[in-house]
VEXVEX-180952 format. One line per field, with one value per residue (C-alpha): residue in three letters; y, z, x. Coordinates in Angstrom, 2 decimals. Example, Ala and Ser with C-alpha at 12.3 -4.5 7.8 and 13.67 -1.06 7.14 Angstrom:
BEGIN
aa ala ser
y -4.50 -1.06
z 7.80 7.14
x 12.30 13.67
END
This chain:
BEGIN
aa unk unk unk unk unk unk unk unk unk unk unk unk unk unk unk unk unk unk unk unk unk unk unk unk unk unk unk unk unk unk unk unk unk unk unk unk unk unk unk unk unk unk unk unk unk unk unk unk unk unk unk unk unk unk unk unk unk unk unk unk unk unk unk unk unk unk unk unk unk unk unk unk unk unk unk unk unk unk unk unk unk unk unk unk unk unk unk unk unk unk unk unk unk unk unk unk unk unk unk unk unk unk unk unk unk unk unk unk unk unk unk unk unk unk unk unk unk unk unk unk unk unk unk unk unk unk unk unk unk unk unk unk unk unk unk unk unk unk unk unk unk unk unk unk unk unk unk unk unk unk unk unk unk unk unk unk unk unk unk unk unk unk unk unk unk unk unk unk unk unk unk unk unk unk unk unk unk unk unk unk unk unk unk unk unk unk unk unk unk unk unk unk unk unk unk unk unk unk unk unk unk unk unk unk unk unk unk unk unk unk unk unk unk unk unk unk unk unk unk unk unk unk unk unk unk unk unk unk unk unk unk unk unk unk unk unk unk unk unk unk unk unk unk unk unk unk unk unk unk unk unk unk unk unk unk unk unk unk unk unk unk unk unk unk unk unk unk unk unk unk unk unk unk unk unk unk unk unk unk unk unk unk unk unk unk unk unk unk unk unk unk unk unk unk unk unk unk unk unk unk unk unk unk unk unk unk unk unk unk unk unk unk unk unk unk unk unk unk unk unk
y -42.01 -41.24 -41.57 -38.03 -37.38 -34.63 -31.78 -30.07 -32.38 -31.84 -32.00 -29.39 -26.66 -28.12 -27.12 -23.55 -20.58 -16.91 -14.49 -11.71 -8.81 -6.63 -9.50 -9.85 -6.47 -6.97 -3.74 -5.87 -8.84 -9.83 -12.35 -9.51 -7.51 -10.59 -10.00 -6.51 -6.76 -9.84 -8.89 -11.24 -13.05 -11.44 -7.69 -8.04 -5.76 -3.22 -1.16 -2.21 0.93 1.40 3.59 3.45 5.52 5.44 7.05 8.51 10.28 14.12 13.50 11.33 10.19 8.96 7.59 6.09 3.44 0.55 -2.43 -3.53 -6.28 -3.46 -2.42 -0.32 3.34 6.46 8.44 10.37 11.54 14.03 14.42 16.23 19.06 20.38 21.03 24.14 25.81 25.37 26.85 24.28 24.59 22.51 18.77 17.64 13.47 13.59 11.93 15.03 15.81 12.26 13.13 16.07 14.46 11.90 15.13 16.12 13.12 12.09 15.56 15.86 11.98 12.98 16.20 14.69 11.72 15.03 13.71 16.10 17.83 14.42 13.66 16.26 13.80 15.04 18.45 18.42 17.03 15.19 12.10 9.47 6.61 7.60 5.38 7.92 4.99 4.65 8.56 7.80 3.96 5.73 8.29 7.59 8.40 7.28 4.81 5.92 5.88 2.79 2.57 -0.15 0.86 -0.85 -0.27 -2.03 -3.52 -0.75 -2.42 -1.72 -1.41 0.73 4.28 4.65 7.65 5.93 5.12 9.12 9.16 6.97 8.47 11.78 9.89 8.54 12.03 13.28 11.07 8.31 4.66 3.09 0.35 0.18 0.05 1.91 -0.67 0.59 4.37 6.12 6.77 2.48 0.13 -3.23 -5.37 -6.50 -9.51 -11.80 -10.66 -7.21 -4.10 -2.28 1.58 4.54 7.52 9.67 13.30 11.47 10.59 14.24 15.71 13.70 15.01 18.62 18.43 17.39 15.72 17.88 20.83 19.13 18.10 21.96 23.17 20.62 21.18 25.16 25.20 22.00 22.55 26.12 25.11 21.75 23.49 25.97 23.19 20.78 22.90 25.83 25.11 26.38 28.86 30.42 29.99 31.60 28.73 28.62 25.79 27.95 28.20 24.85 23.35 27.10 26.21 22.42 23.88 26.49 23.78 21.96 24.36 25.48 21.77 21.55 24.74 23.53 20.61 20.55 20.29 23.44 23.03 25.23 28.09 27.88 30.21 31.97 31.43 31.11 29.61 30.47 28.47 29.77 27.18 25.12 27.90 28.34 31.31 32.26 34.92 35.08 36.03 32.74 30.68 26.78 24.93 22.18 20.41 19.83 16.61 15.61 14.29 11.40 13.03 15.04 12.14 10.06 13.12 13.16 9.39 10.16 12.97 10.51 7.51 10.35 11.77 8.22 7.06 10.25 9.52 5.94 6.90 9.18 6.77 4.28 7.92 8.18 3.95 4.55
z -2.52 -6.58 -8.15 -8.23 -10.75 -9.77 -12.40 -11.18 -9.43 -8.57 -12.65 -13.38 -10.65 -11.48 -15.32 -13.72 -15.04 -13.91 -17.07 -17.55 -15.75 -18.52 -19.31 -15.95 -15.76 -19.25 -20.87 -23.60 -25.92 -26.19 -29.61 -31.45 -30.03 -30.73 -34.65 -34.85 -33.12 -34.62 -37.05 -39.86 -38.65 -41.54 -41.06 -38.28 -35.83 -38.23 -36.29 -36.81 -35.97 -34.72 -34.79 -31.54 -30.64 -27.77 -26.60 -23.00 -22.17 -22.86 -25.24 -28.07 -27.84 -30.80 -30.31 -33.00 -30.87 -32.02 -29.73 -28.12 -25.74 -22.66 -24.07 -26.09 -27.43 -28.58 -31.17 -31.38 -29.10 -29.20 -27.71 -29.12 -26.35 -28.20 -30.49 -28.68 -30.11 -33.96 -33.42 -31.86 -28.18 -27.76 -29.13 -28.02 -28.39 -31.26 -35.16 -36.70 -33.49 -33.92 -37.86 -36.68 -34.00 -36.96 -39.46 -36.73 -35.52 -39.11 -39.66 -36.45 -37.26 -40.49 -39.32 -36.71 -38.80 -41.56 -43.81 -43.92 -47.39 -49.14 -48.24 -48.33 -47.99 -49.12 -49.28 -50.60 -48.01 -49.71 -47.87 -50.56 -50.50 -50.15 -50.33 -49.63 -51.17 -54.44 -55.06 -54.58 -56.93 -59.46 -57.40 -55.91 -52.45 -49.35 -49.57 -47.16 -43.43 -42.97 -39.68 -38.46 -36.64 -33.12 -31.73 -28.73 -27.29 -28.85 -31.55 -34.74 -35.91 -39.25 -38.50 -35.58 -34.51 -34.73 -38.45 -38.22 -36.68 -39.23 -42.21 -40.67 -40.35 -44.17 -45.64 -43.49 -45.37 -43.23 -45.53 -43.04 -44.60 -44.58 -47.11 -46.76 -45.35 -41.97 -42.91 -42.44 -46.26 -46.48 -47.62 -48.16 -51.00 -50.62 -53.19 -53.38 -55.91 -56.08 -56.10 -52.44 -52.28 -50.79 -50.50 -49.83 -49.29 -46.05 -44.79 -45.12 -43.91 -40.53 -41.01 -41.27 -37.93 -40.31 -37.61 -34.45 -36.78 -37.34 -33.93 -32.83 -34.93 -33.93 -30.55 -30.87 -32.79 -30.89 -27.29 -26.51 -22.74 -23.67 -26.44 -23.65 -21.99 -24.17 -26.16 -22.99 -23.76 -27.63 -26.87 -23.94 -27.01 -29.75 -32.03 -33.89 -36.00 -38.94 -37.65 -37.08 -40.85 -40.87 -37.48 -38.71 -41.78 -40.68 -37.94 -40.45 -42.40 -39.06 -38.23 -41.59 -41.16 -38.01 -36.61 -33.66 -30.35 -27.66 -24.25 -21.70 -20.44 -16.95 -14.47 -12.61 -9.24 -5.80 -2.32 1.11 4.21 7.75 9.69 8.35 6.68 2.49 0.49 -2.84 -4.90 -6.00 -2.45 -1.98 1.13 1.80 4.69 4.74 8.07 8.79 9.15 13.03 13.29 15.24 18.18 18.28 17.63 20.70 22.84 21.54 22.52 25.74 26.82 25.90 27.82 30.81 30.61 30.59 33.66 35.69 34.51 35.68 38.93 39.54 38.55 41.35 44.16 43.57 44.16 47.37
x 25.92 26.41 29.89 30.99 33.61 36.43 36.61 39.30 41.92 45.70 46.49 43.91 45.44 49.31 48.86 46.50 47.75 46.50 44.94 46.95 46.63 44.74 42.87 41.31 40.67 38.94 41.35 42.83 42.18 45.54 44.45 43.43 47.11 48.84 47.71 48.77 51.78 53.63 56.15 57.66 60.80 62.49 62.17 65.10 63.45 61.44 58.63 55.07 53.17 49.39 47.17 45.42 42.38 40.27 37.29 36.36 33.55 34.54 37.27 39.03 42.84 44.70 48.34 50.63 52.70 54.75 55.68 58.89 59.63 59.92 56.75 54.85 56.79 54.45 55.58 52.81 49.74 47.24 43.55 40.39 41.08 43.50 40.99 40.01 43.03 42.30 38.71 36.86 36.11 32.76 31.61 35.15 33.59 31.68 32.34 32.85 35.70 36.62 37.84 39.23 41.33 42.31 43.63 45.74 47.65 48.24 49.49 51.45 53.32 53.91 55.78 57.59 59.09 60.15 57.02 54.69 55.84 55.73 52.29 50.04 46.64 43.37 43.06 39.59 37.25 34.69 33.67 35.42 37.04 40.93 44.06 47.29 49.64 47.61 48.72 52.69 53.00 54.81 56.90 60.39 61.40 60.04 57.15 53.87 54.05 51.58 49.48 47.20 44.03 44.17 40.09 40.52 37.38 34.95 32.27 32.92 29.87 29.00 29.18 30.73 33.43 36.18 35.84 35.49 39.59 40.37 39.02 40.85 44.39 43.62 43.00 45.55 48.43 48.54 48.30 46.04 44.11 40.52 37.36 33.87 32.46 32.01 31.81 28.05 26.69 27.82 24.76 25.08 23.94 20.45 20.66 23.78 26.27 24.96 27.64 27.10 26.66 28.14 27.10 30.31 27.87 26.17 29.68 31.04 28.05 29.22 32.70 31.35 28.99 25.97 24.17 24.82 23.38 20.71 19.61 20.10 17.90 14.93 15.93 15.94 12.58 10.73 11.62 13.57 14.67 15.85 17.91 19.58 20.12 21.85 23.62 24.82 28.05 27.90 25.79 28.12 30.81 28.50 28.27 24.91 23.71 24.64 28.35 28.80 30.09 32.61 33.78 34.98 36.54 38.54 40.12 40.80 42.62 44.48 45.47 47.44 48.63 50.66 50.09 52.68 51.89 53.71 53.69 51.29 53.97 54.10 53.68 55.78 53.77 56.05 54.89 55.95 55.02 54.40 53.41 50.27 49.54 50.97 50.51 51.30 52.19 48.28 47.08 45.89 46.21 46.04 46.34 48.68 49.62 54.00 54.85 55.90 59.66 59.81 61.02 57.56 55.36 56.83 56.46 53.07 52.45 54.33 51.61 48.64 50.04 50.79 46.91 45.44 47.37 46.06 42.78 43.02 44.97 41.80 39.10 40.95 41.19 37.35 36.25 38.51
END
């Protein structure tokens, strides 16, 4: 028989040590959290914030956390459903509900840390570059609230919606760093040395729903059933391809106009119980089984163990 050499030996699963828990489940890269989270030994316990935005598949969320050794803290949340209350109740995942969903967590931070008066952002939506802190050099007071984008394990690959929640955040009056790299409109040099362009009216045109308007009205004049089909959701809501750039601006408007978030009111709705039956104040009726006590379950086991023994004791009556 060959020499076979032992890989993994006593030493190897001594010195073994399990992934982490996220990192198994492939939910973090804990290098890249590593970066963004260390703080200089220096700043004696000084918050390092993030902004952290995520994308499902009906909605975005956009949190500004900071990290503590219990964990991370959220000062901040909102999701692109809320969206539906500034004037925008379809497209809830898209880039141009992505920027939108960037405007208003940058707006809501900066109200809830007493900011919001101090940094206005851009007011003027125009797809350029925009650096809140380059505004304020010269002013006193408080320096920018500065936020670094955390994207997870999405691709960051040019054009995509997050750059759309940060660009939002940045011309909301958050200082988070970035360049146009990665923003739609961006080409890159062709020859070495070369100065790289930007076209800033392609990128707004994606802010304002450009694309989706687009695509509607191909869809509506190519292929009418595929149209109703696709787009049943902003037709039920009245939105035409026309509509579409108003419907962005005016949220826009309404998210700086008030930012904060208010609580659903709830209602007032009682329950009563008879039995397995529950009904409510609505007229509505559930069924909902009562838990046995104890004293009722062994009963019940008493009653099965009694009906199998007559069942055996007759089984044995009938061989006789």
């Amino acid at each position: 028989m060959a020499f076979v050499k032992i890989l993994k030996n006593a030493a190897f699963f001594k010195r073994y040590q399990v992934a982490r828990r996220r990192r198994r489940q492939c939910k973090t890269d804990y290098q890249a959290r590593r970066t963004m989270t260390r703080q200089d030994k220096c700043k004696f316990g000084a918050r390092k914030y993030r902004l952290v935005v995520r994308f499902t598949n009906r909605r975005v969320i956009a949190q500004v956390c900071y990290s503590t050794i219990l964990g991370d803290k959220c000062v901040a949340a909102c999701d692109s459903t809320e969206l539906s209350k500034f004037g925008i109740p379809v497209g809830h995942k898209n880039y141009a509900a992505a920027y939108a969903t960037g405007l208003l967590i940058a707006r809501r931070t900066l109200q809830n840390f007493g900011m919001a008066d101090k940094f206005k952002g851009k007011e003027t939506i125009d797809g350029e570059e925009y650096h809140v802190e380059s505004e304020n050099e010269d002013e006193e007071g408080p320096r920018p609230f500065k936020a670094i984008l955390d994207v997870g394990l999405q691709r960051t690959c040019v054009g995509a919606r997050l750059w759309g929640a940060l660009k939002g955040a940045a011309d909301g009056g958050l200082h988070v760093p970035h360049n146009t790299k990665n923003f739609p409109g961006y080409k890159a040099p062709e020859d070495k040395g070369a100065e790289a362009e930007y076209d800033a009216e392609a990128h707004k045109e994606r802010i304002f729903g450009g694309h989706v308007k687009d695509y509607m009205e191909q869809l509506e004049e190519e292929d009418a059933t595929k149209y109703e089909a696709h787009f049943a959701k902003y037709i039920e809501n009245s939105i035409a391809a026309d509509g579409v750039e108003a419907m962005y601006k005016t949220a826009h408007d309404k998210i700086r106009a008030n930012p904060k978030w208010e609580p659903k009111a709830k209602k007032a709705v009682t329950h009563t119980r008879k039995g397995n039956t529950i009904s409510d104040s609505t007229g509505k009726d559930h069924k909902r089984s009562v838990k046995l006590t104890l004293k009722q379950r062994r009963k019940k086991v008493e009653i099965k163990i009694a009906a199998a023994q007559k069942k055996m004791a007759e089984e044995d009556d009938d061989d006789e």
